[in-house]
C-alpha positions in Angstrom: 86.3 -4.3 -24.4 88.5 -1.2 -25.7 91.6 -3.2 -25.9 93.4 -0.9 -28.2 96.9 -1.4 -29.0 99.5 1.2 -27.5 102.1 2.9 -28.7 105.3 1.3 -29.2 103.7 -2.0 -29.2 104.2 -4.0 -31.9 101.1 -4.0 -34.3 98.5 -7.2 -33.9 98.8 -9.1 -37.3 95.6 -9.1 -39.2 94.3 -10.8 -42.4 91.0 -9.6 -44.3 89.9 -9.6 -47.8 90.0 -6.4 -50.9 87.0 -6.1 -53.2 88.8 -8.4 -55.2 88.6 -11.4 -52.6 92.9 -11.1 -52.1 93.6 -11.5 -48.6 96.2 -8.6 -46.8 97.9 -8.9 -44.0 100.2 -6.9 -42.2 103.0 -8.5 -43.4 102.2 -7.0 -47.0 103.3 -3.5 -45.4 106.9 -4.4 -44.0 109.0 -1.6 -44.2 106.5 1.4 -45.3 104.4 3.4 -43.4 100.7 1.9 -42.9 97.9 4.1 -42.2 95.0 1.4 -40.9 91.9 2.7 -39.9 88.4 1.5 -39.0 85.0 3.0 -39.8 81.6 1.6 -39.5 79.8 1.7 -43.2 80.2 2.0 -46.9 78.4 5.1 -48.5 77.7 6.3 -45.1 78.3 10.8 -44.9 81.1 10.5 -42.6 82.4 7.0 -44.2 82.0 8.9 -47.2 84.1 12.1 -46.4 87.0 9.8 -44.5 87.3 7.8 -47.3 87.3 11.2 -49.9 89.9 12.7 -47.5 91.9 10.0 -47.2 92.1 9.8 -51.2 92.5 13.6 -51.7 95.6 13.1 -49.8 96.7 9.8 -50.8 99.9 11.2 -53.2 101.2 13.2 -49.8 100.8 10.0 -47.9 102.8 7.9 -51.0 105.7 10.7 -50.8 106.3 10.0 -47.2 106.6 6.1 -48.2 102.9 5.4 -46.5 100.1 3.0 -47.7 96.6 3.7 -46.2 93.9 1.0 -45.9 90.3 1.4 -44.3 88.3 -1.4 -42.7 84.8 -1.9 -42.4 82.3 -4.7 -41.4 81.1 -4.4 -45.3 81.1 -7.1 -47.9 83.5 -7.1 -50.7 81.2 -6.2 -53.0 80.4 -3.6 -50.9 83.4 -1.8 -51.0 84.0 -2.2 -54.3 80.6 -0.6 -55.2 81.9 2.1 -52.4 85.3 2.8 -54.1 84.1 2.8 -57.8 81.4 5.4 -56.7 83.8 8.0 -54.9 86.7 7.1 -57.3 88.3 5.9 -53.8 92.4 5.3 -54.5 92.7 3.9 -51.1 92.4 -0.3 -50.1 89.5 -1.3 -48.6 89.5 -4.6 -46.8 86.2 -6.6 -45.7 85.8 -7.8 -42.1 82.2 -9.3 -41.6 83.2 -11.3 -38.7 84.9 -8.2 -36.6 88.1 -10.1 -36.2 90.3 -7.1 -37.3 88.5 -5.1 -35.7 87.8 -6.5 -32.6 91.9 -7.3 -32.8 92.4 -3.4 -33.1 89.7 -2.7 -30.0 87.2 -0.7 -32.8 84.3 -3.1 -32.0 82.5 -1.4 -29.2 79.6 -0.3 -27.1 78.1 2.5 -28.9 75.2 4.4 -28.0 72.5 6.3 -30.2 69.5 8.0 -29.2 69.2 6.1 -26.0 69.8 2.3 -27.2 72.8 0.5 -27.1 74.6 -1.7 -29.7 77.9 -3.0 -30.5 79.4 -1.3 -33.8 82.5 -0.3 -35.1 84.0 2.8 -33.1 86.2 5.0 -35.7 89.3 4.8 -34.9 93.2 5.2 -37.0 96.5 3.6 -36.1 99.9 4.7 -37.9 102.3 2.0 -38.4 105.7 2.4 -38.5 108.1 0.4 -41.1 108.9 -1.6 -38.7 105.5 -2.9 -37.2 104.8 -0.7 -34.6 101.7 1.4 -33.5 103.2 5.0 -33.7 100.4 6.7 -33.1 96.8 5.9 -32.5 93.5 8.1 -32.6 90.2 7.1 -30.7 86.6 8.3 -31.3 87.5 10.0 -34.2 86.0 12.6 -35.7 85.8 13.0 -39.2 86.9 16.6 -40.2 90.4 17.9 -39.9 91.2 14.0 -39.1 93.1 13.0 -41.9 95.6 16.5 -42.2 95.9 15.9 -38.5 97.3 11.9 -39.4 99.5 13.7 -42.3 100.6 15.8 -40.3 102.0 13.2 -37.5 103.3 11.5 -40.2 105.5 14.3 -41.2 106.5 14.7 -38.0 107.9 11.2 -37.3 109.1 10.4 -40.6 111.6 14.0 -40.2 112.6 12.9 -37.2 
């Protein structure tokens, strides 16, 4: 099931819509930096904070020539509502049928207070220019996750 991709491999292409029904791929992200990351729901608290972080730290990301985009099962209309409510300045994209996600090895197992379902296991990937997975981070939690993907970033891009 946890099929994630590894680093050094290239990327898996993907294709899933904004809030404004424009489909992205990763071809829209050739040569920069992309930041993709999965997280289960819209106006969620840790979707919330993830999303906030991600946006307080959005200008450091655009310095070091990255773009970062957050996919969730939600609609469209979903994340617009989401963005425009948090003052988000990061893309959201809408995957309802998983195939991103399952593509990226997000949709998992999960377990919570002793049942089981499938669901979207939070999880980043860092892109290089050239459409590779630099760096990927599993289970994720939510605070101190986004300095920690800043501060990769810095790292590789330096080097």
């Amino acid at each position: 099931m946890s099929n994630l991709p590894q680093i050094g491999q290239p990327a898996p292409n993907f294709a899933a819509r904004d809030r404004n029904g424009n489909t992205v791929s990763l071809e829209n992200f050739v040569d920069r930096w992309l930041i993709l990351y999965f997280y289960p729901k819209d106006n969620t608290p840790g979707c919330t904070n993830e999303a906030k972080d991600f946006t307080n730290y959005q200008p450091e990301f655009s310095e070091l020539g990255a773009k970062i985009v957050g996919v969730s099962p939600d609609s469209e209309t979903s994340h617009g509502k989401f963005i425009d409510k948090h003052d988000l300045t990061i893309q959201l994209l809408s995957d309802p049928e998983h195939q991103v996600i399952e593509t990226y090895g997000a949709w998992r197992l999960k377990k919570f207070m002793g049942k089981e379902y499938m669901g979207v296991v939070r999880s980043t990937f860092l892109i290089t220019p050239d459409g590779k997975i630099a760096r990927v981070w599993d289970k994720v939690r939510v605070k101190g996750h986004v300095e920690k993907v800043l501060q990769e970033l810095k790292t590789l891009v330096g080097s």
